[in-house]
C-alpha positions in Angstrom: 0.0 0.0 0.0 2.7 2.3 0.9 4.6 1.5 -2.6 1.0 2.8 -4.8 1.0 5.6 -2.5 4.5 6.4 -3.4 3.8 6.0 -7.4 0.3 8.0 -7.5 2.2 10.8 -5.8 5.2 10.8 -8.0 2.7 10.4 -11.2 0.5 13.3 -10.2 3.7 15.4 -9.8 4.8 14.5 -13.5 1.4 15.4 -14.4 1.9 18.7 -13.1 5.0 19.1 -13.9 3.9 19.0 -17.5 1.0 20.8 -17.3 2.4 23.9 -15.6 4.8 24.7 -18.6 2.4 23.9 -21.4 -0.2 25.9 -18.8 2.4 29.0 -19.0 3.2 28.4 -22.7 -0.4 28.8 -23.9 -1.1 31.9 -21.4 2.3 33.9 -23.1 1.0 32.8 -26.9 -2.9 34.1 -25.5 -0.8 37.8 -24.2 1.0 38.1 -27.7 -2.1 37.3 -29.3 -4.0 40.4 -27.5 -1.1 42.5 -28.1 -1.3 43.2 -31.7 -5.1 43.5 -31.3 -4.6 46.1 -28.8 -2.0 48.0 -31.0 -4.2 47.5 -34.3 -7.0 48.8 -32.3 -4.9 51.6 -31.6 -3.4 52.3 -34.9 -6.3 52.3 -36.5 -9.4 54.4 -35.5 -13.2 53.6 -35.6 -15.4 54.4 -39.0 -17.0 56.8 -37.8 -13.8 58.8 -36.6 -12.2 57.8 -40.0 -15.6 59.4 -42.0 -15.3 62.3 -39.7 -11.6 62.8 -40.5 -12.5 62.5 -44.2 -15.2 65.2 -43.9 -13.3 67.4 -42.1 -10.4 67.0 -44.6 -12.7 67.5 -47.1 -14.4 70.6 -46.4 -10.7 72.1 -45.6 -9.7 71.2 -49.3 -12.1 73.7 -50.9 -11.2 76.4 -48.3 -7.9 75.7 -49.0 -8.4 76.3 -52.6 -10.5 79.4 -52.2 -7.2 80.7 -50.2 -5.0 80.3 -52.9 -7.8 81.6 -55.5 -7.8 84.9 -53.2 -4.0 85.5 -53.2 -4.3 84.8 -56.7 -6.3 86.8 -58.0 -4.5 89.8 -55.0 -1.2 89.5 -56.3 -3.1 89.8 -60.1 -4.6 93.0 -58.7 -1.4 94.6 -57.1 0.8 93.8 -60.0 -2.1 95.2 -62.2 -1.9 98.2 -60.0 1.4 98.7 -60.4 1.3 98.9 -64.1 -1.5 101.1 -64.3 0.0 103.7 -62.3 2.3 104.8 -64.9 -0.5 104.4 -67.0 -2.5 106.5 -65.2 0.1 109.1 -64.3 1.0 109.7 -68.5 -3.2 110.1 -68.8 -2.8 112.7 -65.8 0.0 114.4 -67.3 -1.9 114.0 -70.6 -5.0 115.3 -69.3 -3.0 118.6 -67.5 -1.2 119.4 -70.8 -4.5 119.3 -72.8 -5.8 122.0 -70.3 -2.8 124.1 -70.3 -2.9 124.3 -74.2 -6.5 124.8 -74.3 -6.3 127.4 -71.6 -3.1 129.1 -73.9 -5.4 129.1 -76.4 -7.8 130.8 -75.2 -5.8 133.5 -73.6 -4.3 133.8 -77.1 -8.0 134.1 -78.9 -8.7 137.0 -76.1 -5.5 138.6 -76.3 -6.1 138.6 -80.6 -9.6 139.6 -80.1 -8.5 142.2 -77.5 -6.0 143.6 -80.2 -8.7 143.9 -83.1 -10.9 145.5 -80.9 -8.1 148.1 -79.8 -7.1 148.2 -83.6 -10.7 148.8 -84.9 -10.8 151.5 -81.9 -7.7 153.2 -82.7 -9.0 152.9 -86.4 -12.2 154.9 -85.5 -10.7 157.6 -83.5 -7.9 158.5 -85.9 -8.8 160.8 -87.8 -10.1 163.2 -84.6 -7.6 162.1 -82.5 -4.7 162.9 -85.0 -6.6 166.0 -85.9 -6.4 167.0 -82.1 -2.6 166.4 -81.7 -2.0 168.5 -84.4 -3.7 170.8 -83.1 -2.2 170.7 -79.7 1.3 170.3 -81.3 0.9 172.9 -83.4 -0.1 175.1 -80.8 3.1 174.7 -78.7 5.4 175.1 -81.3 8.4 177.5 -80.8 8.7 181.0 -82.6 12.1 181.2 -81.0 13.8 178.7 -79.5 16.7 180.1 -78.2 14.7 182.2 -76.8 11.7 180.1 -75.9 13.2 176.6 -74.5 14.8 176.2 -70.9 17.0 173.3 -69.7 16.3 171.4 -66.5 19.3 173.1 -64.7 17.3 176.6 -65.6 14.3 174.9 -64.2 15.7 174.3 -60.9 16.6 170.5 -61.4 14.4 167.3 -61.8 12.9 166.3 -59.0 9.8 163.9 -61.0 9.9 160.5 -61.2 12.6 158.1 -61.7 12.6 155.3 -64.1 14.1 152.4 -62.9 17.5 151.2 -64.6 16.6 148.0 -65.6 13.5 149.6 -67.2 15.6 152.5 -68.2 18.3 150.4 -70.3 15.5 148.0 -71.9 13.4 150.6 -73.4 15.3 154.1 -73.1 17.9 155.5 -74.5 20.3 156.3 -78.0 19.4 152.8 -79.3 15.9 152.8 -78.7 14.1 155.1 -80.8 10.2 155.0 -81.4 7.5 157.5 -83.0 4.9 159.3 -80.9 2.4 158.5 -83.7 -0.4 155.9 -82.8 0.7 156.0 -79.1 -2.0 156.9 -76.1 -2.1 160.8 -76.0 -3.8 163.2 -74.1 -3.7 167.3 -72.6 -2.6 167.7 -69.5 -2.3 171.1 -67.6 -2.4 172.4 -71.4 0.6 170.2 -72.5 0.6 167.8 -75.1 1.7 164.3 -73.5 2.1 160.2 -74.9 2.4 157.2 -72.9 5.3 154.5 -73.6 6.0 151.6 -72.1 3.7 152.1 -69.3 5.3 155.6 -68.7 3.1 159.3 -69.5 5.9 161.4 -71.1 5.1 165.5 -71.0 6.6 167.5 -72.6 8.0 171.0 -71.2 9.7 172.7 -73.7 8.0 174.0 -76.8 9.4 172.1 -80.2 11.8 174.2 -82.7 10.5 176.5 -84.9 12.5 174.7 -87.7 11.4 171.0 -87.2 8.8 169.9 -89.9 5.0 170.4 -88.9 4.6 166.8 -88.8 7.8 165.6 -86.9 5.8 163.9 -84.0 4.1 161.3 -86.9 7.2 160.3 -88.8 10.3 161.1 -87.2 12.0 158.8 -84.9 12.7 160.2 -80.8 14.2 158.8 -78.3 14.2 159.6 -74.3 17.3 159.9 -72.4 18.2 161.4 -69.2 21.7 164.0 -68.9 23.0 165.8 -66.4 20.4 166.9 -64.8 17.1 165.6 -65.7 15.3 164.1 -68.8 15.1 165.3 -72.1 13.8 164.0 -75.8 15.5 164.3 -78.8 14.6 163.9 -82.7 17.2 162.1 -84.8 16.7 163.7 -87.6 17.9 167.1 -85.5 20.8 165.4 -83.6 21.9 167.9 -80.7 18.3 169.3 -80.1 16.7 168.1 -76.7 13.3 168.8 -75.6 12.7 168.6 -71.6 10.0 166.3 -70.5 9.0 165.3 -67.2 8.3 161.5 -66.7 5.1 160.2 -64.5 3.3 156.7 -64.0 
């Protein structure tokens, strides 16, 4: 009895000596089986997450797209800008010379019209007008003129006015003769008197008996100033000067 007491017990140990490992063996093999199910779980996600990925990627693509349709169509603008600048700036310019050629113009057509108008005037009033000077140069004409005539140094000096010398050396002078003919003329204080270049020129002195009755129409003067004031002078009677006083 004691000897099938010592062989069940030394069975059941090889029984579960054998079992444990194979126990063991199957339990490792059941672990690497959940493994890879845990990471393929893992590594890839549920349908519905995948559907919602897609539709989320989805709806970015066309917003995406509109993005880079807006830069487009930016950057077309800017360099589309940039080109019409100069564009635009060359119309400007364009535009501003148009104006000032048409404004020209214009001031030319008044100034032309202006000038046939004064022309036409001057035309109209000649023949009294001339008649009148005559008359008044006639009248003041010397019957002695040593006799008659006084210099500026006799009359005390000049104390009238001044014409500036840059006025003086562009439109009196020697070299700058002119005729009294056709010129603005009036009586003042019983004197015959002409404007030139903006200036009213009286004369003072009466004219020599000898000059020709019609020296103020056709003979060329000239105004100069001497020693000791202003005086007028005919070139055709060189050495002859007439003093005048000079006003605005």
């Amino acid at each position: 009895m004691k000897a099938i007491g010592v062989f069940t017990s030394a069975v059941l140990s090889l029984v579960l000596g054998i079992a444990a490992p194979a126990y063991a063996q199957k339990e490792q093999q059941s672990e690497k089986q959940e493994q890879p199910k845990q990471q393929k779980g893992k590594e890839q996600p549920k349908p519905e997450q995948q559907r919602a990925q897609q539709s989320q990627n989805q709806s970015k693509q066309p917003q995406q797209q509109q993005e880079k349709e807006n830069q487009g169509k930016q950057q077309e603008q800017h360099a589309h800008s940039q080109q019409s600048k100069p564009q635009q700036a060359q119309q400007q310019e364009e535009q501003n010379q148009n104006k000032q050629q048409h404004a020209q113009q214009q001031n030319q057509n008044t100034q032309r019209h202006g000038q046939q108008q004064h022309v036409q005037q001057q035309h109209a009033q000649q023949p009294q007008q001339r008649a009148q000077q005559q008359q008044v140069w006639q009248e003041h004409r010397a019957k002695s003129w040593q006799s008659n005539h006084r210099n500026w140094q006799q009359r005390g000096g000049y104390n009238g006015y001044r014409i500036p010398d840059d006025r003086f050396r562009g439109y009196f002078g020697s070299q700058h003769a002119f005729r009294i003919y056709g010129l603005p003329f009036m009586v003042y204080e019983g004197h015959p008197r002409f404007q030139y270049e903006g200036y009213w020129i009286a004369r003072l002195d009466p004219w020599p008996e000898y000059w020709s009755n019609d020296w103020y129409d056709n003979d060329d003067v000239y105004v100069t100033y001497g020693s000791d004031g202003y005086y007028m002078y005919d070139r055709r009677y060189p050495g002859i000067g007439i003093a005048i006083n000079i006003s605005m």
